[in-house]
C-alpha positions as CSV (number, residue, x, y, z in Angstrom):
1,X,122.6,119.7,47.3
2,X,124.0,116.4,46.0
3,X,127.4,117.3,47.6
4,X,126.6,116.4,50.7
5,X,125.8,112.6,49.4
6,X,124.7,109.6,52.0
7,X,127.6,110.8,54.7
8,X,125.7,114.0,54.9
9,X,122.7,112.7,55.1
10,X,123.8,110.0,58.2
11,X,125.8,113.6,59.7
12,X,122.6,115.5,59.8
13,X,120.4,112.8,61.4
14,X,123.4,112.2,64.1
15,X,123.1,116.4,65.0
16,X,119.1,116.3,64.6
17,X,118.9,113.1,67.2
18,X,121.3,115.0,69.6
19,X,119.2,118.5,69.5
20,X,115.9,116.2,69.9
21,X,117.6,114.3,72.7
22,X,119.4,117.5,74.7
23,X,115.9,118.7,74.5
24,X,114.4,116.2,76.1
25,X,116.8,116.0,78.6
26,X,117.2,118.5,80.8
27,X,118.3,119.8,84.2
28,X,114.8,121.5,84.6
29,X,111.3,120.0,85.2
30,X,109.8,120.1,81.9
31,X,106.4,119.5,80.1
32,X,108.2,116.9,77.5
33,X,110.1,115.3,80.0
34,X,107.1,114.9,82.1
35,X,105.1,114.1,79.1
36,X,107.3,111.0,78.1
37,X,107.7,109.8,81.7
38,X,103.7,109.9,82.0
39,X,102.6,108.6,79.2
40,X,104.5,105.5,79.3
41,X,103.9,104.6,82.9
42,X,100.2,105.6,81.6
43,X,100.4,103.3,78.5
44,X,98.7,100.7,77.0
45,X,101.6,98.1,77.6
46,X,101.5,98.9,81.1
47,X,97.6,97.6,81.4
48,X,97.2,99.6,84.6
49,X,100.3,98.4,86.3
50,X,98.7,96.1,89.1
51,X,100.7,95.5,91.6
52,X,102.7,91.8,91.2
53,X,101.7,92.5,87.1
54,X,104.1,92.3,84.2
55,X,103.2,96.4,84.1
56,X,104.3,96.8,87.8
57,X,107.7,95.2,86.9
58,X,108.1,97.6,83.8
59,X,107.3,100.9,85.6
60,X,109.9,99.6,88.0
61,X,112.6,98.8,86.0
62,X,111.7,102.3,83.8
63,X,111.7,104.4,87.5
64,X,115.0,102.8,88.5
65,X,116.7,103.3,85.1
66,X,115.5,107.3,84.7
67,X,117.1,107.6,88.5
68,X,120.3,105.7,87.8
69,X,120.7,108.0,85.0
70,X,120.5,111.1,86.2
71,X,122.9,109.9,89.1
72,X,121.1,108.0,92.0
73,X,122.7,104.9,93.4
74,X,120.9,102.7,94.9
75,X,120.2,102.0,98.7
76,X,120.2,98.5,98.4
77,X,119.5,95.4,96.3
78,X,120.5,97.2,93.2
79,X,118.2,100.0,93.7
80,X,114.8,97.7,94.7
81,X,112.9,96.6,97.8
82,X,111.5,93.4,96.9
83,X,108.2,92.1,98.6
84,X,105.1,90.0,98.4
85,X,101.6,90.4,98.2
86,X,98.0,88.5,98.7
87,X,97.1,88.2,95.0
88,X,94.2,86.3,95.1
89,X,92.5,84.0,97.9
90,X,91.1,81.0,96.2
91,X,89.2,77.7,97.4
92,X,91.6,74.7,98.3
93,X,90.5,71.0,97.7
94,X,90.5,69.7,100.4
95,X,86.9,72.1,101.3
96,X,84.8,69.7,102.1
97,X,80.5,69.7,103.6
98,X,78.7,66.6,105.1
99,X,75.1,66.0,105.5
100,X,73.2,63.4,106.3
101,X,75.6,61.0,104.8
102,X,76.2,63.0,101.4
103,X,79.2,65.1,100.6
104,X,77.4,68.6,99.0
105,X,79.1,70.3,96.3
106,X,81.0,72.9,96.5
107,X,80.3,76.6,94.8
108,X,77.0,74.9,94.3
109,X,75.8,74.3,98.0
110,X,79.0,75.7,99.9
111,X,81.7,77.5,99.9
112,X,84.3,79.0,102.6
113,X,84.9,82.7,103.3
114,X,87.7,84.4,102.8
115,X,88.3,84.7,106.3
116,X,87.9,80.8,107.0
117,X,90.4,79.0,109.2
118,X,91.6,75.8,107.8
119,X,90.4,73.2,109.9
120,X,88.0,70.3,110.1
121,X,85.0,70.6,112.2
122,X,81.7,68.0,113.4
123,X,78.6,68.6,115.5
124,X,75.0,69.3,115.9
125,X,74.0,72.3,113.9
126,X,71.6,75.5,116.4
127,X,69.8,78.1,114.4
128,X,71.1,81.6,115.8
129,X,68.9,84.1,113.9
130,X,70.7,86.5,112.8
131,X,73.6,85.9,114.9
132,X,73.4,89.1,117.3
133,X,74.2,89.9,120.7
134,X,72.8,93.4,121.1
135,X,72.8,95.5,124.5
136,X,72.1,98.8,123.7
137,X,70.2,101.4,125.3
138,X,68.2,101.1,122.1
139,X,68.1,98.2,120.9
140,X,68.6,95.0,122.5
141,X,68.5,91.4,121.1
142,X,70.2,88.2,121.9
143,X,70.1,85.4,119.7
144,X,72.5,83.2,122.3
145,X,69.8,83.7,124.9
146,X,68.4,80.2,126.4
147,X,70.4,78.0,123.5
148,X,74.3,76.8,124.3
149,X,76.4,77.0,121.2
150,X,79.7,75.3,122.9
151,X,80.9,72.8,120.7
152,X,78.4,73.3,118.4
153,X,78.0,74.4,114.5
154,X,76.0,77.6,114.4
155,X,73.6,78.4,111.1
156,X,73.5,82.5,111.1
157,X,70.9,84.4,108.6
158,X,73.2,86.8,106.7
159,X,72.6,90.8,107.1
160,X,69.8,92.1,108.9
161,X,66.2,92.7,109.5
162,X,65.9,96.4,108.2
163,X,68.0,95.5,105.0
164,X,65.7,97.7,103.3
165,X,66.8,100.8,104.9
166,X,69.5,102.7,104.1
167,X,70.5,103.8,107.7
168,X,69.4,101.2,110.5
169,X,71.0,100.6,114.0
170,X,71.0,97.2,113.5
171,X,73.6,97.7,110.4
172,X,77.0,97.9,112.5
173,X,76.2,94.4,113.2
174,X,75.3,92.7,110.2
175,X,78.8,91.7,108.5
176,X,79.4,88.8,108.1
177,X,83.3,88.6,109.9
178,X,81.6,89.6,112.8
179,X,78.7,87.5,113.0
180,X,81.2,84.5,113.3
181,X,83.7,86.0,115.6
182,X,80.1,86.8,117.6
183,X,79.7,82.8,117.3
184,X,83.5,82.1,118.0
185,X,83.3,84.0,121.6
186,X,80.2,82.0,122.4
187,X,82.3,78.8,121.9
188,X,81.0,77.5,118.9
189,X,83.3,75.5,116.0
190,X,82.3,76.6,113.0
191,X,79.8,78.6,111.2
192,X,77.1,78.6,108.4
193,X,76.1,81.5,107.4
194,X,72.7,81.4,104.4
195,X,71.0,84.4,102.5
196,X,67.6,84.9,102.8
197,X,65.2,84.9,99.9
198,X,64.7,89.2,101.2
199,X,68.2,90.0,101.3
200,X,69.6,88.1,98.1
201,X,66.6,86.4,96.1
202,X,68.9,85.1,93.8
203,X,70.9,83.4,96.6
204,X,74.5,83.4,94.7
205,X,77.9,82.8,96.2
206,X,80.8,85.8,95.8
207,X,83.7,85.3,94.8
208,X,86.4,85.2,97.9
209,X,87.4,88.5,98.6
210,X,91.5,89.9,99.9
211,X,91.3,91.7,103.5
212,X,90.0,89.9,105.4
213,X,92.5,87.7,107.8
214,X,91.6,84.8,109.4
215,X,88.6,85.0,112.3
216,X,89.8,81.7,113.9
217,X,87.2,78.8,113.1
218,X,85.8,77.6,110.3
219,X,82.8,79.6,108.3
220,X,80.9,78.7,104.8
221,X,78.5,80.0,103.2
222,X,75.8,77.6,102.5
223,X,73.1,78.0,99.8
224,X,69.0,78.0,101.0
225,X,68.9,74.4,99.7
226,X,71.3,73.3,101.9
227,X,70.1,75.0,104.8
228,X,66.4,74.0,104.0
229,X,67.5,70.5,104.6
230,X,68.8,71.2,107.5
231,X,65.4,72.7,108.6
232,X,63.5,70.0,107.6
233,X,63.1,67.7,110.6
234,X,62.0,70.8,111.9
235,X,59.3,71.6,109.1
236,X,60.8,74.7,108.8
237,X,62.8,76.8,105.9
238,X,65.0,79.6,105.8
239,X,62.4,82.1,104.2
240,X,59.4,81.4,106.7
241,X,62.3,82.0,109.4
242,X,63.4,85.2,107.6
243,X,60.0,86.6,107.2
244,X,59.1,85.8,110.9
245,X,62.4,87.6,112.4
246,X,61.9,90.8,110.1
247,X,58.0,90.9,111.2
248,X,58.1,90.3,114.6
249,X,61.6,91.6,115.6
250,X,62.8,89.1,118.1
251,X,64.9,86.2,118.4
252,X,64.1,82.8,117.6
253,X,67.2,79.9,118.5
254,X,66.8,76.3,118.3
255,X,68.8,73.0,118.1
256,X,68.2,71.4,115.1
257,X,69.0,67.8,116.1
258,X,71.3,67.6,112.7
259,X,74.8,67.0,112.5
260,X,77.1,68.2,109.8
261,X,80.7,67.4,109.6
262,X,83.4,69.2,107.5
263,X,86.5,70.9,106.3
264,X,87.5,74.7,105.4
265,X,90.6,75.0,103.5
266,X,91.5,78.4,102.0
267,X,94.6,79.4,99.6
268,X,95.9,83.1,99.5
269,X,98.3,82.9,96.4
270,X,101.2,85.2,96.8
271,X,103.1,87.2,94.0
272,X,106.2,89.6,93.7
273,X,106.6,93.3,93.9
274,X,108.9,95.6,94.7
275,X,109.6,99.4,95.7
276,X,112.5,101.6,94.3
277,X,114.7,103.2,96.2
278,X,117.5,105.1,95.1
279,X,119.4,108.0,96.9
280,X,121.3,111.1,95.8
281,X,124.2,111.8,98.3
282,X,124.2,115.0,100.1
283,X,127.4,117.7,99.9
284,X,127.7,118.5,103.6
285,X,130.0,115.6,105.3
286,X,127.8,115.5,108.3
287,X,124.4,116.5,106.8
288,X,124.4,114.0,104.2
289,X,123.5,110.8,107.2
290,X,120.3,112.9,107.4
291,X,117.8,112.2,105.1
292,X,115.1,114.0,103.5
293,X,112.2,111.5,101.6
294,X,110.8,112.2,98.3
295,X,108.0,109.9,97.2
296,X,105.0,108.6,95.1
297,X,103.5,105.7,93.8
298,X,103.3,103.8,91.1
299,X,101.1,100.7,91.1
300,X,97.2,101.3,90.0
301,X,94.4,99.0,89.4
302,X,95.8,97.2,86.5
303,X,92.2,95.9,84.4
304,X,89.5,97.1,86.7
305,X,86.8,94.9,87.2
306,X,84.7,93.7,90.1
307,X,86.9,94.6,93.9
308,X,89.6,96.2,91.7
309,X,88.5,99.8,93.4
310,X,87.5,100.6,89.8
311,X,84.8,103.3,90.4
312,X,83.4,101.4,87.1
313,X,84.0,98.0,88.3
314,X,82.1,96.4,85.9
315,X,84.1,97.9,82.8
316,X,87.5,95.3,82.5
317,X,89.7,97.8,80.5
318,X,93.0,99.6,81.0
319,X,92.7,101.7,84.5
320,X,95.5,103.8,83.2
321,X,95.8,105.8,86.4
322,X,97.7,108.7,84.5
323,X,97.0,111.1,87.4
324,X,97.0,108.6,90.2
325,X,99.6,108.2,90.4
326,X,101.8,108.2,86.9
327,X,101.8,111.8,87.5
328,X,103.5,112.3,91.2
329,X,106.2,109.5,89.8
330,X,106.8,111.6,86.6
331,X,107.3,114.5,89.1
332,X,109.3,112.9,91.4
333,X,111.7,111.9,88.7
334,X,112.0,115.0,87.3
335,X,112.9,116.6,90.6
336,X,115.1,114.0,91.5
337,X,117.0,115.3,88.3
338,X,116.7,118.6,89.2
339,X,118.2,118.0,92.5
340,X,121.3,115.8,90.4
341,X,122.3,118.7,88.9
342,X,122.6,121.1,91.9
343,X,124.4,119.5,94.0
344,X,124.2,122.7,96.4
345,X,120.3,122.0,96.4
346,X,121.4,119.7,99.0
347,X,123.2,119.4,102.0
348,X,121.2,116.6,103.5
349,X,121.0,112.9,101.4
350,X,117.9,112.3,99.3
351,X,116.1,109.1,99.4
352,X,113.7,108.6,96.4
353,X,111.2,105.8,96.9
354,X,108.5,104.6,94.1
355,X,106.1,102.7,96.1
356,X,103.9,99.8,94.8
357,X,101.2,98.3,96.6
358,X,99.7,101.9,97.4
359,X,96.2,100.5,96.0
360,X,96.3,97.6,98.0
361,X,95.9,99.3,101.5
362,X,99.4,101.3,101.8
363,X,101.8,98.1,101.4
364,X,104.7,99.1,99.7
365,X,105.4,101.9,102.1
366,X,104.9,99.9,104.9
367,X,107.3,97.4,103.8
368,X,109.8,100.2,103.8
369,X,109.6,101.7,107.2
370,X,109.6,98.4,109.0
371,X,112.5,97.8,106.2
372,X,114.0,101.2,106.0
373,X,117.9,100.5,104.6
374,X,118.5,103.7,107.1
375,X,118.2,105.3,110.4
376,X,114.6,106.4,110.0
377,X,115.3,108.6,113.3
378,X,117.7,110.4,110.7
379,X,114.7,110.8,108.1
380,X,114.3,114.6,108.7
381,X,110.8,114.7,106.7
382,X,109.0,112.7,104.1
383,X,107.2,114.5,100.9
384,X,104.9,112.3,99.0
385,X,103.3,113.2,95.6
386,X,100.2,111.7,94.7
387,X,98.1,113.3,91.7
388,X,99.6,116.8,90.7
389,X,98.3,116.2,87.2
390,X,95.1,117.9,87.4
391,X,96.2,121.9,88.7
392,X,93.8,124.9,87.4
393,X,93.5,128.0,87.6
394,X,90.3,127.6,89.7
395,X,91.8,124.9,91.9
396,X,94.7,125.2,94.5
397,X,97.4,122.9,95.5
398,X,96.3,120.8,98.5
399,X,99.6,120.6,101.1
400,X,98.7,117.6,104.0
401,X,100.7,117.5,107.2
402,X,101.5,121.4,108.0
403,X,100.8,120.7,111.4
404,X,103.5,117.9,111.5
405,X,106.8,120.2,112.2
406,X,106.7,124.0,113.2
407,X,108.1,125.4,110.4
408,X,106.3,123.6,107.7
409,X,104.1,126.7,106.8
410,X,106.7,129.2,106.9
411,X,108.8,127.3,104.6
412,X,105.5,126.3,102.2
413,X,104.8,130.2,102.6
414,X,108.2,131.5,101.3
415,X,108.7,128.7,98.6
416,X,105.5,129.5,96.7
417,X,103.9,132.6,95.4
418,X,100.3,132.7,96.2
419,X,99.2,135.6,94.0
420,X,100.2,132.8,91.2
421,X,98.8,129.6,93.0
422,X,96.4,129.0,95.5
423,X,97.5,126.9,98.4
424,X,94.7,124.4,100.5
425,X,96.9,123.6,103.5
426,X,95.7,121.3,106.6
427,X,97.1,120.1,109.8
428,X,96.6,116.0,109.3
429,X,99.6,114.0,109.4
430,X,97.4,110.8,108.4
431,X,95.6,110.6,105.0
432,X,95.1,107.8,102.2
433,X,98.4,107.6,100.7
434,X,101.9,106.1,101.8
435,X,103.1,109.3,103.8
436,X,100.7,108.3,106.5
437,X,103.3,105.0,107.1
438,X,106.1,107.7,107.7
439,X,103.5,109.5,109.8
440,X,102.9,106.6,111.8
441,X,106.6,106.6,112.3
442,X,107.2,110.3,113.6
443,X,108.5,111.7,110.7
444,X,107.3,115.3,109.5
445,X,105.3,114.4,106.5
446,X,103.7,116.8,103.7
447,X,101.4,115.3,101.1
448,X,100.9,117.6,97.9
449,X,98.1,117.0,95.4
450,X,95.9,118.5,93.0
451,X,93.2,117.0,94.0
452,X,90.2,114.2,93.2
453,X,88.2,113.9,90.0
454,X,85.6,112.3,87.9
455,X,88.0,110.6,86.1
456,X,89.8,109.2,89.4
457,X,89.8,105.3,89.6
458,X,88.0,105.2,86.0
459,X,89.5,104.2,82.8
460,X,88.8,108.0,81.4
461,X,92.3,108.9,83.4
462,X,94.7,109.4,81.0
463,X,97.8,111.1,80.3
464,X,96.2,113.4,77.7
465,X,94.0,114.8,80.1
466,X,96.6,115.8,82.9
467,X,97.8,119.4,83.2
468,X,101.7,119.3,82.3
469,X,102.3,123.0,83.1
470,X,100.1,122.7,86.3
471,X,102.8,119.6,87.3
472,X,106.0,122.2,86.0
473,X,104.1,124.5,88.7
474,X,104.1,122.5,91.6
475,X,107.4,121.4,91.0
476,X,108.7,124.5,91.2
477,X,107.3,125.0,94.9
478,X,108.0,121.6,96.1
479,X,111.8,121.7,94.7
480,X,112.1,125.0,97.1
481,X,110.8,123.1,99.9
482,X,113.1,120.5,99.6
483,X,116.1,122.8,99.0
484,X,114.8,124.5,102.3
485,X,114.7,121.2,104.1
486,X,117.6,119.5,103.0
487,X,119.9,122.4,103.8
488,X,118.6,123.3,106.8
489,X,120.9,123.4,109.6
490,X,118.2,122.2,112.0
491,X,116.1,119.6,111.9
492,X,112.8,119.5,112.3
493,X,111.1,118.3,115.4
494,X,107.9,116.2,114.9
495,X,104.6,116.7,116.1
496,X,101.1,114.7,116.3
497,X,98.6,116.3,113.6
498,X,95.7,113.7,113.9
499,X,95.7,111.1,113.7
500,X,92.8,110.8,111.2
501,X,91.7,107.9,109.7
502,X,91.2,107.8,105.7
503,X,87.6,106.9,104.4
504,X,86.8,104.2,101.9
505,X,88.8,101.9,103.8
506,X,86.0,100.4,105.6
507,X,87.3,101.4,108.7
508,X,84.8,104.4,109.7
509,X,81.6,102.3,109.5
510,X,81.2,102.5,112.6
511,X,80.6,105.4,114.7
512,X,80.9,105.1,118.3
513,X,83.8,105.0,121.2
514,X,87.9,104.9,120.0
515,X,91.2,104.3,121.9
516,X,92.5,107.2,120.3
517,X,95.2,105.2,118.4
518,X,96.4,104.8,115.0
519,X,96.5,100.7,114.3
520,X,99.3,99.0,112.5
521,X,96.7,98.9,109.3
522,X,98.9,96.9,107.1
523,X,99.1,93.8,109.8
524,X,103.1,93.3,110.2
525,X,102.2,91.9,113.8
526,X,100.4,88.4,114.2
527,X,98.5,87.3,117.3
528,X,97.8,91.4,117.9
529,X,97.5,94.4,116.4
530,X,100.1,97.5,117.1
531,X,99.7,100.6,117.7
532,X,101.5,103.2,115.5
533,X,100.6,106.2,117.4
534,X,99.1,107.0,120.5
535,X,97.0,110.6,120.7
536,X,97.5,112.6,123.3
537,X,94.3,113.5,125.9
538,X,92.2,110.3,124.6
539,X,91.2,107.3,126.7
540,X,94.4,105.0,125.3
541,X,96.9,107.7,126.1
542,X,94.7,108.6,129.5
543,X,95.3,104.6,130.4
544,X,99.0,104.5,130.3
545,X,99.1,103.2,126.4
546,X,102.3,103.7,124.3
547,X,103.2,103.4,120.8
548,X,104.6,100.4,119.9
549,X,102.2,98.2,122.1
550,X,100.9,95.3,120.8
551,X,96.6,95.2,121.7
552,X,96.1,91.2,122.2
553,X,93.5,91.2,123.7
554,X,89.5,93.8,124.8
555,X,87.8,92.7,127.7
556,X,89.6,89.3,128.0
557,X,89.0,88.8,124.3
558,X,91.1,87.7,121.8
559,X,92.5,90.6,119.1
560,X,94.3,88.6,116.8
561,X,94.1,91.7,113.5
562,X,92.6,94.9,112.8
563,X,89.0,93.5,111.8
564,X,88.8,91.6,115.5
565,X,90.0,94.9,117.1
566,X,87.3,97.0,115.0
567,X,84.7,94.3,116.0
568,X,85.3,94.7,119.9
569,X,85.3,98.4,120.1
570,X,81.7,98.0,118.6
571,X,80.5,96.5,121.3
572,X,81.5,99.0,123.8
573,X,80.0,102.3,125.1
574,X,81.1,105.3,125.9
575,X,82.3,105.8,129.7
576,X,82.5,102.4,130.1
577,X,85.6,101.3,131.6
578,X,87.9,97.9,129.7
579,X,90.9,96.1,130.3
580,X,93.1,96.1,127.5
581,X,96.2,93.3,127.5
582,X,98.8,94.3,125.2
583,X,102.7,93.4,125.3
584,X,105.3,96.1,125.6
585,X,108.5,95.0,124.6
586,X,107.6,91.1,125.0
587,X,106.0,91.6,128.0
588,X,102.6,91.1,129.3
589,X,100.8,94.2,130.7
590,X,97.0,95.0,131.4
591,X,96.1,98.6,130.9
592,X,92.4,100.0,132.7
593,X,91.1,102.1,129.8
594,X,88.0,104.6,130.4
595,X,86.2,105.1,127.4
C-alpha cells in the first residue's frame, strides 16, 4: 500500500487522533472521561494534593481548564478564589526558659505549645496537681483550693490519675488547652505543664500541632528534669508526686519558693490556596440571578504521616485520595459538561466550586460563603459530591440533607429508579464535608456519597479501585436533580435538619449540656465565636439567641474561639441557669440561658 507514501501515513494518524479525541470527549458522563479526570488528580505527580502543595495548584489549574473548556466563565479572579492557610506552627527564637540563673535548652528541657501566647512572663512557680477544678456530683477535686495562683507561674501534671482506663470521669478534663485556660481564670501568667514517668515514661516533647488557637498566656511544656529542679528545695520530684496523686486521689498544692522567668514565642507559617469557581449561565432572563451550587473537593492529605489524618500515619507515601475526593471532582466536571451542552438543562445559573482545604477542617468552603462573588440569598440549593467512587450492587447511594427543603425527596424519588439503585436518605443538613458551610448559611443542601471504606484516608485509595460505572450511575440521578432544581419555577424554602455535629473532629468528646447552636468552626470571628445556626426548642434559642451572634463571653468568662467555648460548656450542668454576653450587630447584649 506504498501509494499512500508518508502523506498518508501523517493523514491517517490526523483521523485516528480525532476518533480517539471525539471519543473522549463527550456531552455525556462517561467512564473514559471520568477515568482520565481521576486518575490524574489521583496520580503520582499530584503526591496527594495537600492543600498549599505544588499538587493542590495543579489539580486547580487542571479543574479550571476542563471547566473553561467546556464553556464555564469564571465568577471572578480568572475563575479562582485565592486564600491562605496555617501550614505549619513552628517554635520562634526568641522562646526563651530561666532558672535559677541558667537559660535551659530548648526542645531539650522546654518547649511552647501550639496554643502559647507570645509574651514574656516572671514569678514564683506553685505546684497545681493536676490542674483541676472539679464540682461534680461525682467527683469533686480542687487543686486551687488553699493556694493563690494570681500572678503566679503554675506547674500542672499532664493527663490524669486513671490514665490507665479507657473510660474515666476524670478524662473530659485532662487536655492540656484546658488545664491552662483552668490556670488563666485563676489568674495565673503562665503555665508549665510536665509528664509523669506513668503517663509518658519516655518523657518526649511533640511536635507543635495546627488547631489549636491561642488560650491567652504563656504555656511550655517542660521535661521531668526541669521540673525536678524545681522540686528540689522541696525534696520532692515529679514521679513521687505522680504516684502519691494517683494512690491517694486528692489534691496536693504548694508554693515552691522558685522563680522562673521567660518568653513564649510561637510562628504559624502561612501558604497559598485557592478554590475554583466557575459558572455556566442560565437560559431564563430572570432565573439565571438564581443560582443552583454544584460542588466537591479536591485537596487530600498530600504524604500522610504523623497528624496528616492518614489512618496509617506512620506510612509517608502518596495518600492518593482517588475516592476522596478525585472522584466527586471527576463527577462534578463531567456534569458540569453535561449541563454545557443542554443549555435547556438550565434555567437557573450554575455555580461550580472545587473546594480545597476540605481536609483541613472545612476551609475552602468557608472562605467562599463569607466570600461568595453572589447573592447567596439567591443560592437556591447547594449539591456537594464527596466519594461516589465506590457504588455496588450491595451498597446504596447515601443522599444527606432531605430534610433541608420540602420537596427534596419527591424530586430525589422521581430522578432515580430504585428497583436499579438503592437510596440511603437522611434528614441532616450538617455533616463532615463543605455542604455543612452552605448549611450553616440556610441554603437547601444535599450531600451524595457512596460511602466509607477500608481504603479511606490510606495510601491503598486509588483510582484503579473506584467503580467508574457506579460514578456514570450516580451521575445520571444527580444530573436529574439538578435539571429539576434549576428549572424550577419556585424556589425552595429552607429548613433546619440538625444541626449535627460531625465526629472525628474532636468536638464530641464531651458529653454533657449544649446551647443548641452550630459554632462558626472554621474561626472567621476573633475575640468570640459565632453562631451559624440557632436550633429551634433548645436552651440558646429558649434564651433569646439568634444566628449571627457573636458568644464573647460564659458565665463572665472570656470565649475568645471554639476550644474556650467547648472548655466552658464542660464545666456546666444541666438545669443550671448562665449568662451568656454576645454582640448582635456590634452591640453588647447579655442573654439568661437555662441549660
Amino acid at each position: 500500500m506504498r501509494i499512500f507514501g508518508k502523506f498518508g501515513v501523517v493523514l491517517l494518524l490526523i483521523v485516528a487522533f480525532s476518533f480517539s479525541k471525539d471519543k473522549i470527549k463527550s456531552p455525556e458522563v462517561t467512564v473514559a472521561e471520568l477515568k482520565k479526570h481521576i486518575s490524574y488528580l489521583a496520580s503520582d505527580e499530584l503526591k496527594g494534593r495537600k492543600t498549599g502543595t505544588e499538587g493542590d495548584s495543579l489539580a486547580a489549574e487542571y479543574i479550571r481548564k476542563e471547566l473553561k473548556e467546556d464553556g464555564l466563565v469564571p465568577l471572578s479572579d480568572q475563575g479562582f478564589q485565592s486564600f491562605r492557610v496555617t501550614d505549619k506552627i513552628i517554635t520562634g527564637p526568641a522562646n526563651s526558659l530561666m532558672l535559677n540563673g541558667e537559660s535551659l535548652k530548648l526542645d531539650v528541657d522546654f518547649a511552647p505549645f501550639a496554643f502559647s501566647e507570645n509574651a514574656s512572663f516572671n514569678g514564683e512557680v506553685v505546684f497545681a496537681g493536676y490542674g483541676f477544678e472539679i464540682n461534680e456530683d461525682s467527683l469533686k477535686w480542687s487543686d486551687y483550693a488553699g493556694i493563690d495562683v494570681k500572678g503566679k507561674i503554675v506547674m500542672i501534671l499532664r493527663a490524669d490519675p486513671e490514665i490507665e482506663k479507657n473510660m474515666s470521669p476524670f478524662m473530659k478534663y485532662s487536655r492540656d488547652r484546658d488545664k491552662v485556660l483552668q490556670a488563666k481564670d485563676m489568674g495565673a501568667v503562665a503555665v508549665l505543664l510536665v509528664s509523669g514517668k506513668v503517663f509518658d515514661p519516655e518523657d518526649k516533647f511533640e511536635p507543635l500541632a495546627k488547631g489549636d488557637q491561642s488560650v491567652g498566656l504563656p504555656a511550655f511544656r517542660i521535661s521531668r528534669k526541669i521540673a525536678d529542679l524545681i522540686l528540689e528545695p522541696k525534696k520532692l520530684n515529679i514521679d513521687d508526686l505522680e504516684k502519691k496523686l494517683n494512690e491517694q486521689r486528692k489534691p496536693d498544692s504548694f508554693t515552691t519558693g522558685v522563680s522562673v522567668s521567660g518568653h513564649s514565642d510561637v510562628v504559624q507559617t502561612t501558604v497559598p490556596t485557592r478554590n475554583v469557581v466557575m459558572i455556566l449561565p442560565g437560559s431564563d432572563q430572570v432565573l439565571k440571578n438564581e443560582y443552583v451550587v454544584l460542588g466537591a473537593h479536591f485537596d487530600h492529605l498530600g504524604m500522610g504521616g504523623p497528624g496528616s489524618g492518614s489512618r496509617v500515619p506512620d506510612t509517608v507515601a502518596v495518600h492518593y485520595g482517588a475516592d476522596d475526593n478525585a472522584s466527586g471532582v471527576g463527577m462534578m466536571l463531567e456534569l458540569a459538561e453535561k449541563l454545557a451542552a443542554n443549555p435547556k438543562s438550565h434555567k437557573r445559573s450554575i455555580v461550580v466550586i472545587a473546594f480545597s482545604g476540605e481536609e483541613m477542617g472545612l476551609l475552602g468552603s468557608k472562605n467562599y460563603v463569607e466570600n461568595p462573588g453572589i447573592e447567596l440569598k439567591m443560592v437556591d440549593a447547594m449539591i456537594n459530591l464527596d466519594m461516589v467512587g465506590r457504588l455496588t450492587d450491595s451498597t446504596r447511594l447515601q443522599i444527606g440533607g432531605v430534610g433541608t427543603a420540602e420537596p427534596f425527596r419527591k424530586i430525589i424519588y422521581n430522578s432515580c429508579d430504585t428497583t436499579k439503585m438503592k437510596l440511603a436518605l437522611s434528614d441532616e443538613g450538617y455533616g463532615p464535608s463543605d455542604h455543612a458551610s452552605f448549611y450553616g448559611k440556610d441554603i437547601p443542601v444535599l450531600f451524595l456519597t457512596s460511602g466509607a471504606h477500608l481504603d479511606y484516608h490510606t495510601t491503598a485509595d486509588t483510582w484503579k479501585k473506584i467503580n467508574y460505572e457506579g460514578i456514570v450511575k450516580i451521575s445520571d440521578v444527580t444530573y436529574r436533580i439538578i435539571s429539576d432544581l434549576a428549572n424550577s419555577d419556585t424556589k425552595l424554602i429552607f429548613k433546619e435538619a440538625g444541626p449535627k455535629l460531625a465526629s472525628g473532629r474532636g468536638l464530641t468528646r464531651r458529653k454533657g449540656v449544649t446551647l443548641g447552636i452550630m459554632p462558626d468552626f472554621a474561626g472567621n470571628v476573633k475575640n468570640g465565636l459565632r453562631a451559624d445556626l440557632i436550633t429551634p426548642g433548645r436552651p440558646a434559642a429558649i434564651g433569646g439567641m439568634k444566628k449571627g451572634d457573636i458568644i464573647t463571653s460564659i458565665n463572665g468568662k472570656p470565649v475568645n474561639n471554639i476550644q474556650d467555648y467547648m472548655f466552658r460548656m464542660g464545666q456546666l450542668k444541666h438545669g443550671e441557669t448562665i449568662s451568656v454576653e454576645v454582640l448582635r450587630n456590634g452591640k453588647k447584649e447579655v442573654l439568661l440561658i437555662q441549660l
